[in-house]
Residue frames relative to the residue before (quaternion, step in Angstrom):
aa qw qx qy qz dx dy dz
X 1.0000 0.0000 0.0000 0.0000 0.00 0.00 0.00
X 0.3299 -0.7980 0.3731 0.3393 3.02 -1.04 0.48
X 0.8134 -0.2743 0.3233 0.3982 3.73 -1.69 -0.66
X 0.6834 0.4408 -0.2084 0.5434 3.32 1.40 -0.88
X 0.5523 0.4449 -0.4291 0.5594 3.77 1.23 -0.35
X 0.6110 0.4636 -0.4791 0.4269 3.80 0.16 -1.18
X 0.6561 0.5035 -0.3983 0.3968 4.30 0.55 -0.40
X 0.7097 0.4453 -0.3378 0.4288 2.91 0.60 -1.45
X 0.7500 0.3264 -0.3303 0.4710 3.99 0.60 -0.41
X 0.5907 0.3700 -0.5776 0.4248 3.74 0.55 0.31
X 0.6639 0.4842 -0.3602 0.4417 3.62 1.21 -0.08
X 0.3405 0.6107 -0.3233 0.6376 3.68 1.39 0.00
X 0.7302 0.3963 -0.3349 0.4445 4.08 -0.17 -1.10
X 0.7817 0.4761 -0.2056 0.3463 3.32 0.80 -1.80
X 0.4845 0.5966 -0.3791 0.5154 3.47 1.46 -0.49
X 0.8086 0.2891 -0.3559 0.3687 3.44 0.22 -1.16
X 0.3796 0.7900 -0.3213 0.3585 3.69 1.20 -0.10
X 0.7853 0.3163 -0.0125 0.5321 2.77 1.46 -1.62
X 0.4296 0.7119 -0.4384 0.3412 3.46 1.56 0.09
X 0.1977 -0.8224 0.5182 -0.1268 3.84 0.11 0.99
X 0.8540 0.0727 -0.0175 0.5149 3.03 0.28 -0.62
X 0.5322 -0.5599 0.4307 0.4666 4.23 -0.92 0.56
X 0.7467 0.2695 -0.4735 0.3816 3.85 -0.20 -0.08
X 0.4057 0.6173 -0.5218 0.4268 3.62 1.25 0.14
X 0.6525 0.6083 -0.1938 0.4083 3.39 0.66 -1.64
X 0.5440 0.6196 -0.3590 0.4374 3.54 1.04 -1.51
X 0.6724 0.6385 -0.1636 0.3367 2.88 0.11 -2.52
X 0.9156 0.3222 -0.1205 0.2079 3.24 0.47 -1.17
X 0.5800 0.5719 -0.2495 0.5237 2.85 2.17 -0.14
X 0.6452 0.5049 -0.3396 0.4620 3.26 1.72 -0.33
X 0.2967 0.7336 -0.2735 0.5468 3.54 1.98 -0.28
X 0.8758 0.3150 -0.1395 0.3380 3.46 0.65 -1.22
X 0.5889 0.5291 -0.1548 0.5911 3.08 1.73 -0.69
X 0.6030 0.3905 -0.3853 0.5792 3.46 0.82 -0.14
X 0.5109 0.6416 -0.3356 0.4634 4.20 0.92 -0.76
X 0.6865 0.6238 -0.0939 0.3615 3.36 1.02 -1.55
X 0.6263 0.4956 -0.1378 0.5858 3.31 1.77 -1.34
X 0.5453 0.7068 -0.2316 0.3867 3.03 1.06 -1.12
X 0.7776 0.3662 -0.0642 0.5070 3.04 0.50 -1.93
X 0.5170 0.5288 -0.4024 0.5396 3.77 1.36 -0.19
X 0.7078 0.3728 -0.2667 0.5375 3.97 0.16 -0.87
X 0.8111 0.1895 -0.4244 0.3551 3.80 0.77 0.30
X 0.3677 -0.6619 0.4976 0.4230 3.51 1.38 0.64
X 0.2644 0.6422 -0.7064 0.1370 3.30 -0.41 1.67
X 0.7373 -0.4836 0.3038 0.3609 3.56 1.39 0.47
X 0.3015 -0.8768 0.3118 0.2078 3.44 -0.64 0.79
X 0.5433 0.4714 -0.5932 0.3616 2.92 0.81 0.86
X 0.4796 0.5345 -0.5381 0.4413 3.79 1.11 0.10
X 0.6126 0.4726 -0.4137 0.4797 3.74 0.87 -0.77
X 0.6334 0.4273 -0.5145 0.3892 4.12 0.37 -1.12
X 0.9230 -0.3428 -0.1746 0.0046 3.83 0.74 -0.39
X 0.0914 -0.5557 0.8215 -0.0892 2.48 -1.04 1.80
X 0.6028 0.3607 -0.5046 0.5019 4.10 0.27 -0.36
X 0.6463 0.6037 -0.3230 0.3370 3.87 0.47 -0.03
X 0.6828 0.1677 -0.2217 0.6757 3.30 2.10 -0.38
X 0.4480 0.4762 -0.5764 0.4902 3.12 0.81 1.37
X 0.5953 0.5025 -0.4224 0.4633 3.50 0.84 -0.41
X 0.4734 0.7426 -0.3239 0.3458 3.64 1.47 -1.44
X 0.7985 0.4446 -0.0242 0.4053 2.85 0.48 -1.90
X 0.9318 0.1128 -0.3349 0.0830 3.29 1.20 -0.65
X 0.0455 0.8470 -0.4451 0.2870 2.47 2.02 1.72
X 0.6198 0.5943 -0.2990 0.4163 3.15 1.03 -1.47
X 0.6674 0.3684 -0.4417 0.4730 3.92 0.56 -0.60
X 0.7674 0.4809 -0.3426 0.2500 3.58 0.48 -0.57
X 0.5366 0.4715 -0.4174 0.5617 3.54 1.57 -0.07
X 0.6589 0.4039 -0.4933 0.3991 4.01 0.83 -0.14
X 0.4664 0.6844 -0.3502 0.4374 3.27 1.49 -1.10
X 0.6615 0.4608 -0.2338 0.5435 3.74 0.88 -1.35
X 0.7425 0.3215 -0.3391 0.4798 4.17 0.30 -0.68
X 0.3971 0.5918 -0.6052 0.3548 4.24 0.61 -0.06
X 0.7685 -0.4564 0.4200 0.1568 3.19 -1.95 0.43
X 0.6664 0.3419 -0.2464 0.6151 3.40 1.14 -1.55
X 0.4452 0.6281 -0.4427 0.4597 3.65 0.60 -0.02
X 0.7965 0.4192 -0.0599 0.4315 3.40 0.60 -0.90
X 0.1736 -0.7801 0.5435 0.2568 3.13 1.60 -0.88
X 0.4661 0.6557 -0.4944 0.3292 4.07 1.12 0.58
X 0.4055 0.6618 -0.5147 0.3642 3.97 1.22 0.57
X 0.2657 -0.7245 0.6317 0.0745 3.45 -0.87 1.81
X 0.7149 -0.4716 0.3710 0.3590 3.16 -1.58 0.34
X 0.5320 0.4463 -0.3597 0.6232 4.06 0.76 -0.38
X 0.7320 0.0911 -0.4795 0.4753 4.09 -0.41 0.07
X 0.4008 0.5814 -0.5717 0.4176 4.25 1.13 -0.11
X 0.6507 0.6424 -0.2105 0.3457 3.50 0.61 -0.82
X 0.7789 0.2332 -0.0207 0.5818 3.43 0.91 -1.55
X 0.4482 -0.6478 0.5457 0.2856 3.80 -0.44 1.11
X 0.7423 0.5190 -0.3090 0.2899 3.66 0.34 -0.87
X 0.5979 0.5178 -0.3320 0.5140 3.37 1.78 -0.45
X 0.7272 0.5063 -0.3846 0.2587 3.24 0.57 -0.74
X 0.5094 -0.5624 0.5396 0.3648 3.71 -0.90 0.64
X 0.5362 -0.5536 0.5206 0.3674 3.34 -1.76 0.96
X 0.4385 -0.6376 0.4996 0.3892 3.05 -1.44 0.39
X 0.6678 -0.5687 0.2574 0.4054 3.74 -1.07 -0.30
X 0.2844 0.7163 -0.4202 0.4791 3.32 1.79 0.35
X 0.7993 0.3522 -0.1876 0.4493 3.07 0.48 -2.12
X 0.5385 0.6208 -0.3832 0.4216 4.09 1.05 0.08
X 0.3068 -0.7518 0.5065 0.2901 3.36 1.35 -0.90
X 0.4930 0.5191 -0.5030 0.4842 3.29 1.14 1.59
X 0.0882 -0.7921 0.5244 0.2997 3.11 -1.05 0.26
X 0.7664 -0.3746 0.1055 0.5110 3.95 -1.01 0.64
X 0.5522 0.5846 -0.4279 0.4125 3.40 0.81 -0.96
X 0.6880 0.5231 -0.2911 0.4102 3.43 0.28 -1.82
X 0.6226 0.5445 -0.3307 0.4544 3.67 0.62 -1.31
X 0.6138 0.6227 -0.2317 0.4265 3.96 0.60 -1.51
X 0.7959 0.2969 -0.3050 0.4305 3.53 0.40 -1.13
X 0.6922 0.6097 -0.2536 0.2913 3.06 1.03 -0.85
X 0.6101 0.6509 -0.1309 0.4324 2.97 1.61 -0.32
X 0.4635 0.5314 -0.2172 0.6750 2.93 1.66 -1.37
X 0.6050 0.5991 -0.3841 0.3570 3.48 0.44 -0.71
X 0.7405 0.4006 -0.1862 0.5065 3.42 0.82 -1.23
X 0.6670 0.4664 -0.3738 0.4449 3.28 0.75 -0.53
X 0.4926 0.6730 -0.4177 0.3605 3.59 0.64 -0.19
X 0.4825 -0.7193 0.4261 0.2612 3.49 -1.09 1.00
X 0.5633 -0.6311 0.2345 0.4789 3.79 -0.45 1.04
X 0.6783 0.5724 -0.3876 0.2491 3.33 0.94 -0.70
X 0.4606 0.7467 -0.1646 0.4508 3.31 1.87 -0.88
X 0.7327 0.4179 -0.2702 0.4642 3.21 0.82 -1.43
X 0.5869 0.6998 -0.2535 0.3187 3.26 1.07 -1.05
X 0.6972 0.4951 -0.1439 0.4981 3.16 1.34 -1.22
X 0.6513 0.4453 -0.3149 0.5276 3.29 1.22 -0.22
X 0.5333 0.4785 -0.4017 0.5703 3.84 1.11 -0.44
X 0.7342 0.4003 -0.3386 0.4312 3.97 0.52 -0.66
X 0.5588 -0.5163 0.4058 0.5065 3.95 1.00 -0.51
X 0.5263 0.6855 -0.4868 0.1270 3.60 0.53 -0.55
X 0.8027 0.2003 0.1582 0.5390 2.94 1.01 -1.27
X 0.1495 -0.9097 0.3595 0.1443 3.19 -0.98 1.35
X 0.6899 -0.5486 0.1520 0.4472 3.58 -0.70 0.33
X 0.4802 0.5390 -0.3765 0.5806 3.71 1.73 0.17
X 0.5115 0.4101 -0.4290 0.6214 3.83 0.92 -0.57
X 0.8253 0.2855 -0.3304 0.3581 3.50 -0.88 -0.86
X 0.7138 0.3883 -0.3874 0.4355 3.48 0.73 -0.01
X 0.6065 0.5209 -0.3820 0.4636 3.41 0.88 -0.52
X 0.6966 0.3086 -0.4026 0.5073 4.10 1.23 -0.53
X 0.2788 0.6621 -0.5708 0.3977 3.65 1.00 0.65
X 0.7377 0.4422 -0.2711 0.4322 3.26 0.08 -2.13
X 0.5186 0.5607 -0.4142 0.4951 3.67 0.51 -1.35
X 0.7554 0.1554 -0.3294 0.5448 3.76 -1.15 -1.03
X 0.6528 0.4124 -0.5335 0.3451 4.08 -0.58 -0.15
X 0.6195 0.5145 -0.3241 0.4965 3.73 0.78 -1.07
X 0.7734 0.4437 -0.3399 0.2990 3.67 0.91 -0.50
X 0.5259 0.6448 -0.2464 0.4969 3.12 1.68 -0.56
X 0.7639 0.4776 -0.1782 0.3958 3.54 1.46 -0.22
């Protein structure tokens, strides 16, 4: 790899470090995935390409555990922020997701580290790891 990749991903980590907030997080997985193409149309090789799709996955794990800690998540909105527009969390429309996006990203977060891992390395895809999700839940029932 080269000198200019070894930046672009210590500058990739520090972004996602600094991703704070879900349209940070957004921003930054689409940042990565667009890096990824990039790095495909100049044959820089695929492990520069595995990652940047690797801090897009980073990144959009990270939206799905904040995605997972919001309010409407929770259904924990009382009638007094129902009241005041300024309490109420945007909705995912007004984020510029759409459920789907919101879903994976979640699943994402919920995913055991080893799991996730396997899906940032290729092993495993995000229909495998969800489908042995559904499996162990169906057994617990």
């Amino acid at each position: 790899m080269k000198t200019n990749s070894l930046v672009i991903f210590t500058k990739a980590a520090l972004m996602l470090a600094e991703a704070d907030t879900i349209q940070k997080a957004k921003e930054l997985k689409s940042l990565a995935l667009t890096a990824a193409e990039w790095a495909k149309r100049k044959d820089m090789g695929e492990e520069a390409i595995q990652h940047c799709r690797s801090y897009a996955l980073e990144a959009e794990r990270k939206m799905g555990q904040m995605l997972r800690e919001t309010e409407r998540a929770n259904a924990a909105r009382d009638k007094k922020k129902a009241e005041c527009p300024q309490g109420i969390p945007p909705t995912l429309k007004e984020l510029g997701l759409s459920p789907k996006e919101s879903a994976e990203a979640q699943l994402l977060a919920e995913l055991p580290a080893d799991d996730f891992e396997e899906i940032k390395a290729g092993k495993k895809t995000r229909a495998k790891a969800k489908k042995e999700r559904q499996q162990s839940a169906n057994e617990l029932t």
